[in-house]
mmCIF file as gemmi writes it, N, C-alpha and C atoms, coordinates in Angstrom:
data_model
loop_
_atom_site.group_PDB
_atom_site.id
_atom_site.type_symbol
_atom_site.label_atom_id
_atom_site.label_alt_id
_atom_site.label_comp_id
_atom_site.label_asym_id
_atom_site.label_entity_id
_atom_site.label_seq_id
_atom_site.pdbx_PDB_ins_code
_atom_site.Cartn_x
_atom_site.Cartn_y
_atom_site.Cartn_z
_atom_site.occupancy
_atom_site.B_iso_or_equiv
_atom_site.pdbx_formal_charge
_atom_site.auth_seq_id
_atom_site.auth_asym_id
_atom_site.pdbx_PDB_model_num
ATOM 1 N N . UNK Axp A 1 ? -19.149 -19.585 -29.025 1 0 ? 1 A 1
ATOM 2 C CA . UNK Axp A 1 ? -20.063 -18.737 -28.272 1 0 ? 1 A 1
ATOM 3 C C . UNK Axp A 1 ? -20.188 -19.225 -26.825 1 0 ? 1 A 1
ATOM 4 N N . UNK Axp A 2 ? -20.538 -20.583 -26.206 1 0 ? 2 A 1
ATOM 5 C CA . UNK Axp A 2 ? -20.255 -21.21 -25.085 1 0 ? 2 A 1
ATOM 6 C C . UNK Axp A 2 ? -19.058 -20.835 -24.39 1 0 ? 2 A 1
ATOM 7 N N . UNK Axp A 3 ? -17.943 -20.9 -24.851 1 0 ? 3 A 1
ATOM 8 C CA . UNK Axp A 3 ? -16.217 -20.499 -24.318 1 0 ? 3 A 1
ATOM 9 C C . UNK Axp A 3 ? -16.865 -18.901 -23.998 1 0 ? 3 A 1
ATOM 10 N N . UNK Axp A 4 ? -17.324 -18.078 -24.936 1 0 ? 4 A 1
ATOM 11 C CA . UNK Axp A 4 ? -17.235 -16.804 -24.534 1 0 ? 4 A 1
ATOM 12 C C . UNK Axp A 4 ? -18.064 -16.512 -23.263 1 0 ? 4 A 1
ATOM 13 N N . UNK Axp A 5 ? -19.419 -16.994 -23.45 1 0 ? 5 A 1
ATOM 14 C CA . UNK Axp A 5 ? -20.299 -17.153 -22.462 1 0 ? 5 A 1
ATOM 15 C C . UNK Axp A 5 ? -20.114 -17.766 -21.128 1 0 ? 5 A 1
ATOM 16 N N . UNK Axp A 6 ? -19.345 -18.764 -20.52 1 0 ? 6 A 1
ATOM 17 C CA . UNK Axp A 6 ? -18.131 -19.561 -19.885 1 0 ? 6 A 1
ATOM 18 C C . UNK Axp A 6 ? -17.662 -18.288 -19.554 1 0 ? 6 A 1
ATOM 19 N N . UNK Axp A 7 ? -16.555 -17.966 -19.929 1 0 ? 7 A 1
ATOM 20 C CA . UNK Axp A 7 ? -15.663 -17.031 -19.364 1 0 ? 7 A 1
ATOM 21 C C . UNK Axp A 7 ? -16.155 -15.669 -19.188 1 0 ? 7 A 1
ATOM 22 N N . UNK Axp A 8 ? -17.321 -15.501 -19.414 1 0 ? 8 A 1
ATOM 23 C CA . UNK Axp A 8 ? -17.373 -13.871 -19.152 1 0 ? 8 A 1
ATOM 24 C C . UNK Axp A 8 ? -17.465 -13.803 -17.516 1 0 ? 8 A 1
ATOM 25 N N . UNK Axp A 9 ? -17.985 -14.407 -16.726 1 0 ? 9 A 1
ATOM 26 C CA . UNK Axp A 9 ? -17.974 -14.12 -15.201 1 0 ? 9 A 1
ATOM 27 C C . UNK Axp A 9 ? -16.327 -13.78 -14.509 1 0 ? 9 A 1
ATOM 28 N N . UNK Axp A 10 ? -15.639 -14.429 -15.18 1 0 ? 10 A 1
ATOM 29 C CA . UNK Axp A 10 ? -13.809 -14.431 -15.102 1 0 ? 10 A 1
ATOM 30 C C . UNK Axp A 10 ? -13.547 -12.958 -15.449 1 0 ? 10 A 1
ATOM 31 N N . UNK Axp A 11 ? -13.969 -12.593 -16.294 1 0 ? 11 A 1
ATOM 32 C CA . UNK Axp A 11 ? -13.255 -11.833 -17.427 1 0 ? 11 A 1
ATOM 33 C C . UNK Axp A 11 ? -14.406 -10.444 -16.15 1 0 ? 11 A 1
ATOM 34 N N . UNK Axp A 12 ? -15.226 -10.154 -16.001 1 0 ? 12 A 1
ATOM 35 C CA . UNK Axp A 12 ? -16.165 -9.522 -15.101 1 0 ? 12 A 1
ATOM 36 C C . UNK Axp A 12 ? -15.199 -9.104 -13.784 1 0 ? 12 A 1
ATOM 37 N N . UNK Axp A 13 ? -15.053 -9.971 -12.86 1 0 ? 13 A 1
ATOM 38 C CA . UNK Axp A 13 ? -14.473 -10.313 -12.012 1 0 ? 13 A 1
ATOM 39 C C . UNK Axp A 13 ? -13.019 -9.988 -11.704 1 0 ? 13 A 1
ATOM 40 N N . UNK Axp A 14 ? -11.984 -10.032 -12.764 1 0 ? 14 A 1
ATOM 41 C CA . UNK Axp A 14 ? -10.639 -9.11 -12.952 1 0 ? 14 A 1
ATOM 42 C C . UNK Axp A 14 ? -10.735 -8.069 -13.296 1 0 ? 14 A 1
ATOM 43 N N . UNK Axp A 15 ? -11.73 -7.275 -13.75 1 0 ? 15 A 1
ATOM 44 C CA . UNK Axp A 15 ? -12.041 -5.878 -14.2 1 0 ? 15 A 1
ATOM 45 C C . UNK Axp A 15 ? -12.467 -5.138 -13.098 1 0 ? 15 A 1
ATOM 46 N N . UNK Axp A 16 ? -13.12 -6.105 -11.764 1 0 ? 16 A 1
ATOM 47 C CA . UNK Axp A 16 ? -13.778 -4.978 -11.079 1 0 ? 16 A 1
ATOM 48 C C . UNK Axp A 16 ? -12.426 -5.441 -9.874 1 0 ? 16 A 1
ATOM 49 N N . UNK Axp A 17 ? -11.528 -6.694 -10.071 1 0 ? 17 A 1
ATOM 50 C CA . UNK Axp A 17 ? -10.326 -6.255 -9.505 1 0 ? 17 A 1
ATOM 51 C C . UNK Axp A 17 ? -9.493 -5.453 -9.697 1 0 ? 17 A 1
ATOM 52 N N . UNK Axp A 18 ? -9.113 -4.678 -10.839 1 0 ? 18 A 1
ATOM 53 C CA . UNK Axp A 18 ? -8.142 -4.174 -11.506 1 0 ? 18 A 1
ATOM 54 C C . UNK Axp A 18 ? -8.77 -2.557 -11.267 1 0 ? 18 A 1
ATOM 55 N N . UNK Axp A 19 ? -10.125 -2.513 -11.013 1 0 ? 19 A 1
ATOM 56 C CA . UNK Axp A 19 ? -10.659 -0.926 -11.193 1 0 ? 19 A 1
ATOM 57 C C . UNK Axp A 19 ? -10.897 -0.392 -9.349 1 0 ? 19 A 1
ATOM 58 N N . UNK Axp A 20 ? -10.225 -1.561 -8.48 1 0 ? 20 A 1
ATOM 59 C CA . UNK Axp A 20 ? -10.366 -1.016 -7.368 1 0 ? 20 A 1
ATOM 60 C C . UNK Axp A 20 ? -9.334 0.04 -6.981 1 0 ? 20 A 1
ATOM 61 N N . UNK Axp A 21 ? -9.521 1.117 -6.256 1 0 ? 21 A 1
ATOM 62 C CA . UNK Axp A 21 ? -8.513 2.473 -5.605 1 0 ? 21 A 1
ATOM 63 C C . UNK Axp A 21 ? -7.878 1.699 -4.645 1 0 ? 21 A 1
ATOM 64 N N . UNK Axp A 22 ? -6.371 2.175 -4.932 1 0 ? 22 A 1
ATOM 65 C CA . UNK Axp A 22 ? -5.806 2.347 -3.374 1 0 ? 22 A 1
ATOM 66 C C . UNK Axp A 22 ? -6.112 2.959 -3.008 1 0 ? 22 A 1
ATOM 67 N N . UNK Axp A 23 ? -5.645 3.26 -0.78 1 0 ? 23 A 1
ATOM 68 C CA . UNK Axp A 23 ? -6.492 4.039 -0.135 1 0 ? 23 A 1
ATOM 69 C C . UNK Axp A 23 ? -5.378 4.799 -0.714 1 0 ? 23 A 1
ATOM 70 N N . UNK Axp A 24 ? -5.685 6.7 0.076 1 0 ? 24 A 1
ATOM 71 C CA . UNK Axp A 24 ? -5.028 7.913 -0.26 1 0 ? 24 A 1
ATOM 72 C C . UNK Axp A 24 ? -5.025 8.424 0.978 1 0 ? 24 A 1
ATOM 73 N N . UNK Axp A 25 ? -3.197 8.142 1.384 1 0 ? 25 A 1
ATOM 74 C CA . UNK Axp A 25 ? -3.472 8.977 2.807 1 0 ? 25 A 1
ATOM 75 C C . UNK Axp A 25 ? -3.874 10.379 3.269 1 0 ? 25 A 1
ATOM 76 N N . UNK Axp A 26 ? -3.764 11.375 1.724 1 0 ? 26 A 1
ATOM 77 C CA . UNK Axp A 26 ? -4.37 12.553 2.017 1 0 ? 26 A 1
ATOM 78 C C . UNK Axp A 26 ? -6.084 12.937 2.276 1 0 ? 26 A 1
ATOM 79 N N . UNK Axp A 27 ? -6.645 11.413 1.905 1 0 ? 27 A 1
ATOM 80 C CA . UNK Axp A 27 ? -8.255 11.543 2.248 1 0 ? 27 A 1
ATOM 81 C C . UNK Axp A 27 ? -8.379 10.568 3.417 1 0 ? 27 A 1
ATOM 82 N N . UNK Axp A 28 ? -7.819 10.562 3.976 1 0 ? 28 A 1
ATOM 83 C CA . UNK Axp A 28 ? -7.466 9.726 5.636 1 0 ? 28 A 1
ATOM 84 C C . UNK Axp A 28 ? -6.683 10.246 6.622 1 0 ? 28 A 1
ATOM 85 N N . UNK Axp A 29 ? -7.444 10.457 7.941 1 0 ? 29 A 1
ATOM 86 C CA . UNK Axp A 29 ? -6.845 10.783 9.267 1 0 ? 29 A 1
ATOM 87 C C . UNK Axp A 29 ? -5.623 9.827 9.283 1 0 ? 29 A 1
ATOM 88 N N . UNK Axp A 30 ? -5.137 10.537 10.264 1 0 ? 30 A 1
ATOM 89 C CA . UNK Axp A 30 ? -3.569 9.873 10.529 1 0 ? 30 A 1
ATOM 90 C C . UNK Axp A 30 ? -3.516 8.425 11.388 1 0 ? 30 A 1
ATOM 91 N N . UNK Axp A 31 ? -4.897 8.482 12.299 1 0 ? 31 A 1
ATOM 92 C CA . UNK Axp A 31 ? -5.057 6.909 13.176 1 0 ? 31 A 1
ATOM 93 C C . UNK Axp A 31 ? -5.643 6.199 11.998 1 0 ? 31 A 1
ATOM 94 N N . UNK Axp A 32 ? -6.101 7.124 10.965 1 0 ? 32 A 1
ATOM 95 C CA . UNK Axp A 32 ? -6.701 5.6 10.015 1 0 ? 32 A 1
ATOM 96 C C . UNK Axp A 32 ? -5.566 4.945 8.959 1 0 ? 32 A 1
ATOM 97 N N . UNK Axp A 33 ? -4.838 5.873 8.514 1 0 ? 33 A 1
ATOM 98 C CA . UNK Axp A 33 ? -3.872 5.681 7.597 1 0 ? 33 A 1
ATOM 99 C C . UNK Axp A 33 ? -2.734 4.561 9.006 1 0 ? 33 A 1
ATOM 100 N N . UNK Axp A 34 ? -2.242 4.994 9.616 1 0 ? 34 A 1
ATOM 101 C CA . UNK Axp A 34 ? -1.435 4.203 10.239 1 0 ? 34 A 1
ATOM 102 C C . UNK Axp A 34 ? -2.087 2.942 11.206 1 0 ? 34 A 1
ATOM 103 N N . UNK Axp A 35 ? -3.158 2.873 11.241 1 0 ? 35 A 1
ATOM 104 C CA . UNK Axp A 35 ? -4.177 1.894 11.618 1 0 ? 35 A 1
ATOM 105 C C . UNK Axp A 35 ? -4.581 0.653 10.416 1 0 ? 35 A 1
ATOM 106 N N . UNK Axp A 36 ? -4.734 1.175 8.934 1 0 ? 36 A 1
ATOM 107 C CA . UNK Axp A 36 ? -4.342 -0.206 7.935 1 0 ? 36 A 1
ATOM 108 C C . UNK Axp A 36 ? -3.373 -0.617 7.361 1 0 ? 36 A 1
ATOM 109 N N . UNK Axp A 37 ? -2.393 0.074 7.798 1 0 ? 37 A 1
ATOM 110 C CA . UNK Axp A 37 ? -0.862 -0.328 7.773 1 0 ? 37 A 1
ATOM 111 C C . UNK Axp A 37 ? -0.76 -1.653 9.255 1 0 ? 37 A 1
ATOM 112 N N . UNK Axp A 38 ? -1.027 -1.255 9.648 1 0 ? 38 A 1
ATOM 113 C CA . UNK Axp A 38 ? -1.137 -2.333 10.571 1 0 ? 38 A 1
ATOM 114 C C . UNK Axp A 38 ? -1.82 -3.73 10.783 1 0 ? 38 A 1
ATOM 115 N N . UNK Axp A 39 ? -3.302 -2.718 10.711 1 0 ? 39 A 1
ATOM 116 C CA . UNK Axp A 39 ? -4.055 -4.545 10.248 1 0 ? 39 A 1
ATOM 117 C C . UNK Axp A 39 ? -3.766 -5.496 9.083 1 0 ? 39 A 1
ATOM 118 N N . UNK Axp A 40 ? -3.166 -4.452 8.397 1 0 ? 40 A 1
ATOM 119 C CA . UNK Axp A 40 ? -2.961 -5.385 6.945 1 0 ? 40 A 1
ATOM 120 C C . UNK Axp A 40 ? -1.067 -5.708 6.407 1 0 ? 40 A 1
ATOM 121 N N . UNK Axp A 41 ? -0.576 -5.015 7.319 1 0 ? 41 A 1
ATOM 122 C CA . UNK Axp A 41 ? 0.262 -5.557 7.605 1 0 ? 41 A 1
ATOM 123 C C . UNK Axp A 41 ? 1.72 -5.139 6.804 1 0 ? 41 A 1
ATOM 124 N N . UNK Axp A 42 ? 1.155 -5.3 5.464 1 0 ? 42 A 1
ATOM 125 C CA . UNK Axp A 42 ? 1.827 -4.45 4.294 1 0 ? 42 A 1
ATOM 126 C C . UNK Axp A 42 ? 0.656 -3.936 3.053 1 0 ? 42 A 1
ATOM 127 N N . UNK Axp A 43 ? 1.065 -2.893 2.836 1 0 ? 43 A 1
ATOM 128 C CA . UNK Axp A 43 ? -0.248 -2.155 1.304 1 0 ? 43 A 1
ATOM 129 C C . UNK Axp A 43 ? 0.554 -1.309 0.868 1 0 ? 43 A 1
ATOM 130 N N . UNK Axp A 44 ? -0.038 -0.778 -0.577 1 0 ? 44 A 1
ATOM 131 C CA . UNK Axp A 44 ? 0.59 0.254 -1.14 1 0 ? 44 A 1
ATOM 132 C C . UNK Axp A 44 ? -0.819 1.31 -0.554 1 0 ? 44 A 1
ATOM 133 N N . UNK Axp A 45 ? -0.048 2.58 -0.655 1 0 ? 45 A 1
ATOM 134 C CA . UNK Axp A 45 ? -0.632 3.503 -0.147 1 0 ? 45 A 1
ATOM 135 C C . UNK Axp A 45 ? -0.207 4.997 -1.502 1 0 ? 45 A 1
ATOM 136 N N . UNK Axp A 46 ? -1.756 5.902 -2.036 1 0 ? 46 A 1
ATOM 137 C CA . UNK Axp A 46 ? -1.272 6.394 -2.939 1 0 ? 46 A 1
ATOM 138 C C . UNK Axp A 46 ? -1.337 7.944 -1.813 1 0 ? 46 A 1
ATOM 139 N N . UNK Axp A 47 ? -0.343 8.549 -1.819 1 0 ? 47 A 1
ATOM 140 C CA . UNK Axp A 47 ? -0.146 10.11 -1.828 1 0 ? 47 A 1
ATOM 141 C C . UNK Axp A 47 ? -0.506 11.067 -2.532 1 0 ? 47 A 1
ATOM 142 N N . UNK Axp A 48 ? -1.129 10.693 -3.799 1 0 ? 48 A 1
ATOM 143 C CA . UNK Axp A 48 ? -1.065 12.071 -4.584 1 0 ? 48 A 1
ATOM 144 C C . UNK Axp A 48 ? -1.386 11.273 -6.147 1 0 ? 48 A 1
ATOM 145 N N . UNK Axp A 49 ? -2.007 12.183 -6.885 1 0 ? 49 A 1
ATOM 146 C CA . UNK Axp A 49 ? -2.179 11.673 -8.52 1 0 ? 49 A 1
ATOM 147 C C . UNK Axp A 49 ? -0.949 10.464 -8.692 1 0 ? 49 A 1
ATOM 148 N N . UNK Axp A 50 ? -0.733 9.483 -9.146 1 0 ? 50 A 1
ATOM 149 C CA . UNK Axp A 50 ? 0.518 8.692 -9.815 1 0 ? 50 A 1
ATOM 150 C C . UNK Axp A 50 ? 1.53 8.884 -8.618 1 0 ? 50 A 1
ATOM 151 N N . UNK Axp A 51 ? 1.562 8.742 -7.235 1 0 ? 51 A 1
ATOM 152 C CA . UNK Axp A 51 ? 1.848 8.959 -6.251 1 0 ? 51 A 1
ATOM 153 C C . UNK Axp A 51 ? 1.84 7.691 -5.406 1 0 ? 51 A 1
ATOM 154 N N . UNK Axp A 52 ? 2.892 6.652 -5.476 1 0 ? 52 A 1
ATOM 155 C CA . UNK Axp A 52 ? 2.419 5.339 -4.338 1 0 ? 52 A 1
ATOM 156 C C . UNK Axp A 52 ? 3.791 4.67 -3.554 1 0 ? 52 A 1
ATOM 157 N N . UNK Axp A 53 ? 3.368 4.029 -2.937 1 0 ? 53 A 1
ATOM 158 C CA . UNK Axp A 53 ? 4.265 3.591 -2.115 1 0 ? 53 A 1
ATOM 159 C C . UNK Axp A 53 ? 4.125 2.376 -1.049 1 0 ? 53 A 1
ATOM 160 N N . UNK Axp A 54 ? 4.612 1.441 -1.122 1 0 ? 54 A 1
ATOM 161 C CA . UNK Axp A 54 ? 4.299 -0.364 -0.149 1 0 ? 54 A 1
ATOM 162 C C . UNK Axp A 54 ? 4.748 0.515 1.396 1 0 ? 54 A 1
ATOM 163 N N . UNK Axp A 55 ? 4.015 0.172 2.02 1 0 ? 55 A 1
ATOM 164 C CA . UNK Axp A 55 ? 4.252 0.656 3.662 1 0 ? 55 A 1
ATOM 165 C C . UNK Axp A 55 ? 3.838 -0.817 4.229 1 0 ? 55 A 1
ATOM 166 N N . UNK Axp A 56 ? 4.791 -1.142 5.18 1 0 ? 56 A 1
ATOM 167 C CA . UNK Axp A 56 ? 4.466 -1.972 5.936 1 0 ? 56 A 1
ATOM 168 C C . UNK Axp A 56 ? 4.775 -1.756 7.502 1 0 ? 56 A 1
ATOM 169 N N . UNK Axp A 57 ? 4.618 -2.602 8.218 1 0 ? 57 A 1
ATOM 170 C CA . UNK Axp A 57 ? 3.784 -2.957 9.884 1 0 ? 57 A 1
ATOM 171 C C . UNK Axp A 57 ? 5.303 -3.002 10.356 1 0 ? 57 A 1
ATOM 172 N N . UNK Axp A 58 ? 6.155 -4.131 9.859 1 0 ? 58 A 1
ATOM 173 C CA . UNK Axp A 58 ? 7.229 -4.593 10.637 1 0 ? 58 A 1
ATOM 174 C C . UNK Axp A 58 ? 8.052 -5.061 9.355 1 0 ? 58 A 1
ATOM 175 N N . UNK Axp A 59 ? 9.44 -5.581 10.08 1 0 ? 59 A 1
ATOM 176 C CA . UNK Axp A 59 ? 10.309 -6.307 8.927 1 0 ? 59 A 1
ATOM 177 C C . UNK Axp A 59 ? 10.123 -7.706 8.589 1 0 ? 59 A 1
ATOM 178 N N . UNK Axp A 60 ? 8.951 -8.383 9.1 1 0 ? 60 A 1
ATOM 179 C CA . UNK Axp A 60 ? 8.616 -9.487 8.779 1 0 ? 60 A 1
ATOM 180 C C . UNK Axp A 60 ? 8.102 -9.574 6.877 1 0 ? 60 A 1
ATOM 181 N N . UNK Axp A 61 ? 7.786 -8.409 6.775 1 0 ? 61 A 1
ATOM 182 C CA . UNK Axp A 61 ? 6.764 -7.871 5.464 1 0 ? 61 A 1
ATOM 183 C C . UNK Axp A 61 ? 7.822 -7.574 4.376 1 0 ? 61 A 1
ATOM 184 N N . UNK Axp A 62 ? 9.119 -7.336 4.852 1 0 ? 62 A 1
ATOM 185 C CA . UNK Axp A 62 ? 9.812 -7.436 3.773 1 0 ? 62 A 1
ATOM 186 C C . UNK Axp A 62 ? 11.186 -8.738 3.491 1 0 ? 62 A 1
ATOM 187 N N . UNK Axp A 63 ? 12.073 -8.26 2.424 1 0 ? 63 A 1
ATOM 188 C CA . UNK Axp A 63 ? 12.354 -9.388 2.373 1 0 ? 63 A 1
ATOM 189 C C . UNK Axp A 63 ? 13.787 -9.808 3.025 1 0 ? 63 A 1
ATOM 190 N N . UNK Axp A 64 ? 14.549 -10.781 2.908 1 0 ? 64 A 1
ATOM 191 C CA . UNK Axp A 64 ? 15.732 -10.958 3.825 1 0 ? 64 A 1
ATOM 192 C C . UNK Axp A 64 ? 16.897 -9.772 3.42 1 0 ? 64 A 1
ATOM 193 N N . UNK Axp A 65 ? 16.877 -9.851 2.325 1 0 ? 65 A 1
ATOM 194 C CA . UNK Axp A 65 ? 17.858 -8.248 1.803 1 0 ? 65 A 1
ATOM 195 C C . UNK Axp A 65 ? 17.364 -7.25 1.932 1 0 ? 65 A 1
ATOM 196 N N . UNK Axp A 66 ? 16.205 -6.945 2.96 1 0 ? 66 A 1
ATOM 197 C CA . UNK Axp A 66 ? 16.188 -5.515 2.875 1 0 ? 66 A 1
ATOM 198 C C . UNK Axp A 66 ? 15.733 -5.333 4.662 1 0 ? 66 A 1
ATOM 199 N N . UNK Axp A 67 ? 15.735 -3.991 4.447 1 0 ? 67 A 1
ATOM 200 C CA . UNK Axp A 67 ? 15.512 -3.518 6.21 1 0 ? 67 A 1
ATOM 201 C C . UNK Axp A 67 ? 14.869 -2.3 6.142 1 0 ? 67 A 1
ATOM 202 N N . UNK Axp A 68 ? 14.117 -1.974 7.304 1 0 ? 68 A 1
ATOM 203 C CA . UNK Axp A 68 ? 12.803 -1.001 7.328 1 0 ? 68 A 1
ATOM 204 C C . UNK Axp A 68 ? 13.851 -0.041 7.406 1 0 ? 68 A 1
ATOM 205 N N . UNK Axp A 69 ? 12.699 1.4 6.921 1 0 ? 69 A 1
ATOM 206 C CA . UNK Axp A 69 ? 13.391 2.78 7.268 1 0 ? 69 A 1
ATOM 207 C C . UNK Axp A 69 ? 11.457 3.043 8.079 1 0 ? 69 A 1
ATOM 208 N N . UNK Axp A 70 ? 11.852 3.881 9.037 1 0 ? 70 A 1
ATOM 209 C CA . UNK Axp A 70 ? 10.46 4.665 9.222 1 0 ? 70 A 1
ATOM 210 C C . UNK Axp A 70 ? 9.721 5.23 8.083 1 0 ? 70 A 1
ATOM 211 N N . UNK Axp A 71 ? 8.485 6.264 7.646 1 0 ? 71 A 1
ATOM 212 C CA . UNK Axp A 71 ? 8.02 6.073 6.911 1 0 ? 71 A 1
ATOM 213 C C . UNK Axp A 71 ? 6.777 7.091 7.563 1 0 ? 71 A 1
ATOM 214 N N . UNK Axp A 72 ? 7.016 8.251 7.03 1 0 ? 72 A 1
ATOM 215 C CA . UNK Axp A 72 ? 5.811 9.309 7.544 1 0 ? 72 A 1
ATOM 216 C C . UNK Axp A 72 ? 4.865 10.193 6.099 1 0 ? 72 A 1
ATOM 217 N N . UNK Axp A 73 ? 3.566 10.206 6.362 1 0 ? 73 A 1
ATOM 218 C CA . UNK Axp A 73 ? 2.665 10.811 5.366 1 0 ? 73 A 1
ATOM 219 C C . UNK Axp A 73 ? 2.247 11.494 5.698 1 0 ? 73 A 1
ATOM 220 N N . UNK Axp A 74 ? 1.407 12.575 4.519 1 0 ? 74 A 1
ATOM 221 C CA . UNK Axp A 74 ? 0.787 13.706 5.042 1 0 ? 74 A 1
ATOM 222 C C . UNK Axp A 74 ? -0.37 12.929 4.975 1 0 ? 74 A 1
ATOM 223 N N . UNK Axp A 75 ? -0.978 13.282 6.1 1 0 ? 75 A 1
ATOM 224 C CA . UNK Axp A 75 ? -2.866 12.589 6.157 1 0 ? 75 A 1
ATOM 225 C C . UNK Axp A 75 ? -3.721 13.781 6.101 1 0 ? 75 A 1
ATOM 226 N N . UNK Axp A 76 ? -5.168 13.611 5.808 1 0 ? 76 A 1
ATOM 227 C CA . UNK Axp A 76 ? -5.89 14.686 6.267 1 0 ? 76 A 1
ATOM 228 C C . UNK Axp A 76 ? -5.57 15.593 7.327 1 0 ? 76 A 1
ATOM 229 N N . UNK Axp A 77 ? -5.41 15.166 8.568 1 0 ? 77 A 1
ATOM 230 C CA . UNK Axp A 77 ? -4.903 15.712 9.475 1 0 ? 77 A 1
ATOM 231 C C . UNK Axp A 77 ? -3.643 16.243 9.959 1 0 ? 77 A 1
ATOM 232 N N . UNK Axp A 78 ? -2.289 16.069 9.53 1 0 ? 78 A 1
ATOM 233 C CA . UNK Axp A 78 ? -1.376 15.834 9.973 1 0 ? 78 A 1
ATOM 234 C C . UNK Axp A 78 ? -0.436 16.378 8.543 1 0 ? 78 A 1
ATOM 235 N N . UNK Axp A 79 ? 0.633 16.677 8.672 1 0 ? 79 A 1
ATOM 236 C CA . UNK Axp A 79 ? 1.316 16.881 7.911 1 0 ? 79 A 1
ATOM 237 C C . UNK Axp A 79 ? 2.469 15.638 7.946 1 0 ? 79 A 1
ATOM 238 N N . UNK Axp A 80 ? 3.173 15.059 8.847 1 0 ? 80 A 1
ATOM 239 C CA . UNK Axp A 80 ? 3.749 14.617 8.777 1 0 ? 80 A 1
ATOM 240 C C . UNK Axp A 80 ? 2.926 13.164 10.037 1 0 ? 80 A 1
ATOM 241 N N . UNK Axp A 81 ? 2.758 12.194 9.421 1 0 ? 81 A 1
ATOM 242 C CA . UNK Axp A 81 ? 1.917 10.915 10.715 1 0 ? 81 A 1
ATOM 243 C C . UNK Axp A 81 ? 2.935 9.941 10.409 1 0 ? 81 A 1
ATOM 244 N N . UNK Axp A 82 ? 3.277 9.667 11.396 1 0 ? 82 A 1
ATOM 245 C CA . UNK Axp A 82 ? 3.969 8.254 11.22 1 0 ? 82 A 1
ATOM 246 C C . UNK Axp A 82 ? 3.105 7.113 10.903 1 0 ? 82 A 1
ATOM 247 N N . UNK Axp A 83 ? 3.583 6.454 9.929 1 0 ? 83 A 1
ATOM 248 C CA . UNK Axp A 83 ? 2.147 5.01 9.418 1 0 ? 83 A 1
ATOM 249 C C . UNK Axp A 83 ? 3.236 3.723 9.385 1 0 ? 83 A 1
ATOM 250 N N . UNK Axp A 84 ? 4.237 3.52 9.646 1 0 ? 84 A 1
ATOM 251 C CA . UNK Axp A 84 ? 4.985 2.376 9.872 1 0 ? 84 A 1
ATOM 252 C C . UNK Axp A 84 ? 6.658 2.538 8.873 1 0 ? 84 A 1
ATOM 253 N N . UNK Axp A 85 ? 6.607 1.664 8.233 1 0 ? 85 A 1
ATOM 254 C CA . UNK Axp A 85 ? 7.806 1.5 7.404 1 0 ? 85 A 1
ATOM 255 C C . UNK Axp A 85 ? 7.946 1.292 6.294 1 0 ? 85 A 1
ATOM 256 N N . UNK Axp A 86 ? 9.281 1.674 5.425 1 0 ? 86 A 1
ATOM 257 C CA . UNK Axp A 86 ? 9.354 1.069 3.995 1 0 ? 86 A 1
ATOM 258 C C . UNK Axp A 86 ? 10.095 0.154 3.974 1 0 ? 86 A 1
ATOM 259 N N . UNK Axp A 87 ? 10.256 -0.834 3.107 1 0 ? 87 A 1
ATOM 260 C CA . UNK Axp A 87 ? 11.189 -2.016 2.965 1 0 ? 87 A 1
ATOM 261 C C . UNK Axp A 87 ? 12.42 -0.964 2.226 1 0 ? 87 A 1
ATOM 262 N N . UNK Axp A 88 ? 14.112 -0.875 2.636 1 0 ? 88 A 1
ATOM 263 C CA . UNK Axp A 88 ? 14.542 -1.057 1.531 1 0 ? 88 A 1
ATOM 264 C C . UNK Axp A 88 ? 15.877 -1.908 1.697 1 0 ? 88 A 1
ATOM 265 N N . UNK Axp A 89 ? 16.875 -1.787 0.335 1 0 ? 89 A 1
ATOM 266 C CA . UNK Axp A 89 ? 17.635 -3.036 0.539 1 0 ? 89 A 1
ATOM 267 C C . UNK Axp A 89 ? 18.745 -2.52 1.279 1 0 ? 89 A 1
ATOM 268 N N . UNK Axp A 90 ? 19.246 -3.845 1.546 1 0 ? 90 A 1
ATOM 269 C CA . UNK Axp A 90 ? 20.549 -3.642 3.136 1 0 ? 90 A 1
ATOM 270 C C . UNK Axp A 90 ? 21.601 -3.061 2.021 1 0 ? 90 A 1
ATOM 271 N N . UNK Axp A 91 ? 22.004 -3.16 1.247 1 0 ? 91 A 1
ATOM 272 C CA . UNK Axp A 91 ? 23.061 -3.058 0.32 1 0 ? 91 A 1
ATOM 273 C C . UNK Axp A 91 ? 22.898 -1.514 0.348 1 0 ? 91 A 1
ATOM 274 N N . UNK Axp A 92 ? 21.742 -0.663 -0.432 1 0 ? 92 A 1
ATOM 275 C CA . UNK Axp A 92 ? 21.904 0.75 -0.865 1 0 ? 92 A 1
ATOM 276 C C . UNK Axp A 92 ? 21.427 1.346 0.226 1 0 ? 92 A 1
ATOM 277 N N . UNK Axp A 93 ? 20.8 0.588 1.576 1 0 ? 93 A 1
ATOM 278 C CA . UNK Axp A 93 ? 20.359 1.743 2.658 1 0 ? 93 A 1
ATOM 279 C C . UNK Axp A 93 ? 22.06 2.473 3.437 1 0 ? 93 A 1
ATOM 280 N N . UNK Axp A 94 ? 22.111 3.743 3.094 1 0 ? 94 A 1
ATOM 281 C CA . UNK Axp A 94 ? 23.11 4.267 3.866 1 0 ? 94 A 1
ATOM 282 C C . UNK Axp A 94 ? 23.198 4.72 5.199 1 0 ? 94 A 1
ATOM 283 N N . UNK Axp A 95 ? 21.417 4.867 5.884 1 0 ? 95 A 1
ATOM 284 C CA . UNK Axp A 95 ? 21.426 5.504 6.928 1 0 ? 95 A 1
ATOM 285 C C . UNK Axp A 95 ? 20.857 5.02 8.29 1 0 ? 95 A 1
């Protein structure tokens, strides 16, 4: 009963990590969506129901085998906003 009592603040604590939202660039202006791509450098960002995607700032954020492509969302505002880049790999990027 102690062990259970012990660990419940743990066990609390990953639940209300695990139940946080990504942001949704369709409920975000286009300076805000491409504004926490930036401060944060790299995030996943959801588009749509089961809809996501890692956007990052620069190619520092990804890894040595891979290389940015640009990377545009529909925001509240905007149909198409530029918000930074995707990582992908040097091998399958063709373009």
């Amino acid at each position: 009963m102690r062990t259970l009592f012990l660990s419940l603040p743990f066990l609390l604590m990953a639940s209300s990590a695990f139940a946080q939202a990504m942001p949704n660039s369709l409920n975000m202006t286009c300076a805000a969506t491409s504004a926490l791509v930036s401060q944060r450098g790299a995030i996943v960002i959801g588009t749509g129901p089961n809809i996501f995607d890692r956007y990052v700032a620069n190619q520092r954020y990804c890894n040595n085998q891979q290389t940015t492509t640009p990377a545009w969302l529909q925001t509240s505002d905007q149909a198409q906003c530029f918000v930074g880049y995707r990582c992908r790999d040097r091998l399958f990027h063709s373009r």
